[in-house]
Residue frames relative to the residue before (quaternion, step in Angstrom):
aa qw qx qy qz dx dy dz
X 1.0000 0.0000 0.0000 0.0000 0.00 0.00 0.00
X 0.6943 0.4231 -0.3644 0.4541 3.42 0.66 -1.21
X 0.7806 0.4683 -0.2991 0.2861 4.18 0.64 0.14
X 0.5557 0.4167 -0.4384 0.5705 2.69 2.04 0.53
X 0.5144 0.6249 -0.4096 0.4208 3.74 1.40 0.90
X 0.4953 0.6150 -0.2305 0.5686 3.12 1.85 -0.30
X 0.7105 0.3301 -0.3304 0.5263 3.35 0.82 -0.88
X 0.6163 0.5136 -0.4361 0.4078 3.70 0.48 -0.62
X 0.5341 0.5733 -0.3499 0.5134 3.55 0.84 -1.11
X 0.7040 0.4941 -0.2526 0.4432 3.86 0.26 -1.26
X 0.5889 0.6469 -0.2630 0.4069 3.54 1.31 -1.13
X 0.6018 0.5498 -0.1656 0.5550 3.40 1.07 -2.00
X 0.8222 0.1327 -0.3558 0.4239 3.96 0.10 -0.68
X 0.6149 -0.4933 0.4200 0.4495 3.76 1.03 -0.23
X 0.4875 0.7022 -0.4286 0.2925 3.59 0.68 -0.28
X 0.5685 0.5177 -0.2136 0.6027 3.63 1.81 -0.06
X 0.3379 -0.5670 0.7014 0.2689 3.80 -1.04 0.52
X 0.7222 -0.2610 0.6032 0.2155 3.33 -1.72 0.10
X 0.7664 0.3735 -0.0608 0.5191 3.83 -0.10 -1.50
X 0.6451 0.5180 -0.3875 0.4067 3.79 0.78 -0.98
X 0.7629 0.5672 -0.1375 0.2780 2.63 0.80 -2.11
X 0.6960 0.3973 -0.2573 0.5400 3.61 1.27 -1.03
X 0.4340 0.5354 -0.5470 0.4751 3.84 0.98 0.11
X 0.7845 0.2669 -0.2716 0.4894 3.59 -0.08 -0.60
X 0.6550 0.4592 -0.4543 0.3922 4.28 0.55 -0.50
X 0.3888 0.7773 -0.3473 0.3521 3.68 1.20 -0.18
X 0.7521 0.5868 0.1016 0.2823 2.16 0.51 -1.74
X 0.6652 0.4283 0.0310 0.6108 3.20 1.37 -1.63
X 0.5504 0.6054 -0.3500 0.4561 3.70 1.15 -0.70
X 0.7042 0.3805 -0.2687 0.5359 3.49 0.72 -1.42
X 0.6629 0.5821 -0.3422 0.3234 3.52 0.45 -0.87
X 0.6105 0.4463 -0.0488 0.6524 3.94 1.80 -1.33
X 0.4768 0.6483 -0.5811 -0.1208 3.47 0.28 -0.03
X 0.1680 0.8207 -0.5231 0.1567 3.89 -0.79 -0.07
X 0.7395 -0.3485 0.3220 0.4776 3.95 -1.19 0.01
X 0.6487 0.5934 -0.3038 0.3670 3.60 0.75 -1.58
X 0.7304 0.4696 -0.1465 0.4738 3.30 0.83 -1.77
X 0.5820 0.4635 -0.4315 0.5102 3.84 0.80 -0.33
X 0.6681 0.4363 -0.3558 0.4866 3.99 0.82 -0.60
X 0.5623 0.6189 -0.3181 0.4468 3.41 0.97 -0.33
X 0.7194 0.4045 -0.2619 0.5003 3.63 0.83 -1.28
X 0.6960 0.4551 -0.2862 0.4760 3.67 0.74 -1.07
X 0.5418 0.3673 -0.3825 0.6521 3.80 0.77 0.21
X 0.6044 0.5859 -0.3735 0.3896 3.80 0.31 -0.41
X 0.7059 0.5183 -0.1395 0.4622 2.95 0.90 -2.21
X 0.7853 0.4573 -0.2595 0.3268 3.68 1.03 -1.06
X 0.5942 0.6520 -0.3100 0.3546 3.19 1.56 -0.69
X 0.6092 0.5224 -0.2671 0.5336 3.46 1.13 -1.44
X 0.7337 0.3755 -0.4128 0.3878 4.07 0.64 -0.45
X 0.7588 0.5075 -0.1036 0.3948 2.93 1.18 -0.18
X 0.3373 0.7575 -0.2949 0.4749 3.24 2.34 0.40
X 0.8519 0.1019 0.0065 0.5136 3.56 -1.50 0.33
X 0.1371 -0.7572 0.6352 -0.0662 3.11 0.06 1.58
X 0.0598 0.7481 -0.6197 0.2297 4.11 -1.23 1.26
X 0.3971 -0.7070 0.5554 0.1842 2.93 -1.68 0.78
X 0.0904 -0.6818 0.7159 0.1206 3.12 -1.68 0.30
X 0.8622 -0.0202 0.0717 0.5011 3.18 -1.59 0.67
X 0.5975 -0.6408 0.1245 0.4658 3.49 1.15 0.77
X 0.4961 0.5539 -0.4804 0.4650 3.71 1.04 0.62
X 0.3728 -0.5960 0.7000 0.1254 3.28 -1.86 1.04
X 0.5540 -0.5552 0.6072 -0.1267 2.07 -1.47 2.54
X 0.8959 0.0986 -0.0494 0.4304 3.87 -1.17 0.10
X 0.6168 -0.3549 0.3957 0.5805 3.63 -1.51 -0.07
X 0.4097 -0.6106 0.5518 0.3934 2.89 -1.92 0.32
X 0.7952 -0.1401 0.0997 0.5815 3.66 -1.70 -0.43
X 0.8246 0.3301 -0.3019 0.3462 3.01 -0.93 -1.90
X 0.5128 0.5138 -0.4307 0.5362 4.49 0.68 -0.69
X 0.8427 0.2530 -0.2491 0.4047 4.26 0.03 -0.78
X 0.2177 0.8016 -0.0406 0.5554 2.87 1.42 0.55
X 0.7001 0.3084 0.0189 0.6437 3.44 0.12 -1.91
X 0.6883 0.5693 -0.2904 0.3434 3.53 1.01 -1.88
X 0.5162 0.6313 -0.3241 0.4795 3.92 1.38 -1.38
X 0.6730 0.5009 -0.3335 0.4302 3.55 0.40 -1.33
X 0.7672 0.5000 -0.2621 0.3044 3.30 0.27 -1.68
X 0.4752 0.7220 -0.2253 0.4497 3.64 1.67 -0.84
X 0.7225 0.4534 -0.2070 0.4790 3.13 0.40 -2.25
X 0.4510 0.6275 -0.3558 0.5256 4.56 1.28 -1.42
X 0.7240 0.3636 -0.3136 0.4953 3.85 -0.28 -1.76
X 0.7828 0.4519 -0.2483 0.3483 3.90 0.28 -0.94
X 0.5148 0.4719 -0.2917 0.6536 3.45 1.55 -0.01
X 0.4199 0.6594 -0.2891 0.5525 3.55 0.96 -0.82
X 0.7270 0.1304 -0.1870 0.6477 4.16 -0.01 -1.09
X 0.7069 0.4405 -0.4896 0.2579 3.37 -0.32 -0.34
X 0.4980 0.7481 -0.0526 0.4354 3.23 1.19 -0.57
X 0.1976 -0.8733 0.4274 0.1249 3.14 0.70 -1.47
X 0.4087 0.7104 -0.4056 0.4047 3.30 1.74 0.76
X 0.5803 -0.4886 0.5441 0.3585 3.46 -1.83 1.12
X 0.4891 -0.5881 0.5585 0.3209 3.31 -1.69 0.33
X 0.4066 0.5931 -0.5146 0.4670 3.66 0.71 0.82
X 0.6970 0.3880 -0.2379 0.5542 3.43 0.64 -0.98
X 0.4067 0.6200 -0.4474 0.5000 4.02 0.73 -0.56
X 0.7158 0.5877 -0.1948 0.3230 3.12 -0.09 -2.21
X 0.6601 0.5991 -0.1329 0.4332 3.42 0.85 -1.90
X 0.7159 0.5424 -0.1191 0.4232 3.51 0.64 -1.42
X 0.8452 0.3089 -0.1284 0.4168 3.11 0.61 -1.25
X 0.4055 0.6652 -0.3862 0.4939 3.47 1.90 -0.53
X 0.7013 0.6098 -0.2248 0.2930 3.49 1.11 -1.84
X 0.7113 0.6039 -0.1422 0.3304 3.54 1.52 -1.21
């Protein structure tokens, strides 16, 4: 548990590609399955759409700041969350709360 808190953690500051990170959360998903891990993926799933805000053809691509951001927080919560040893009710609770 406590190394898929490292990778989230790693996620929140960027220090992780996209591709790394989901090589190894795969991986761990099947391996964890349960309530916790389902709050994990759907915060996962939302952060990475919602990463590296950019323009095109002058439109903004992804969340903006202060929204990727919130997302970093909500990561760093899920990654306290395993280290911890909390039910994915309480997860849920926390991160709804932030």
């Amino acid at each position: 548990m406590n190394q898929m808190a490292t990778y989230l953690r790693r996620a929140a500051d960027g220090s992780i590609t996209q591709d790394d990170f989901y090589e190894y959360f795969r991986r761990w998903k099947t391996a964890n399955p349960g309530a916790l891990t389902e709050v994990i993926f759907e915060e996962v799933e939302h952060f990475w759409a919602a990463a590296n805000e950019r323009k095109f053809l002058g439109f903004r691509l992804g969340a903006p700041k202060n929204i990727q951001e919130s997302n970093k927080q909500r990561l760093r919560i899920l990654a306290t969350a395993l280290e911890e040893g909390w039910d994915g009710e309480r997860a849920r609770n926390e991160i709804d709360q932030y």
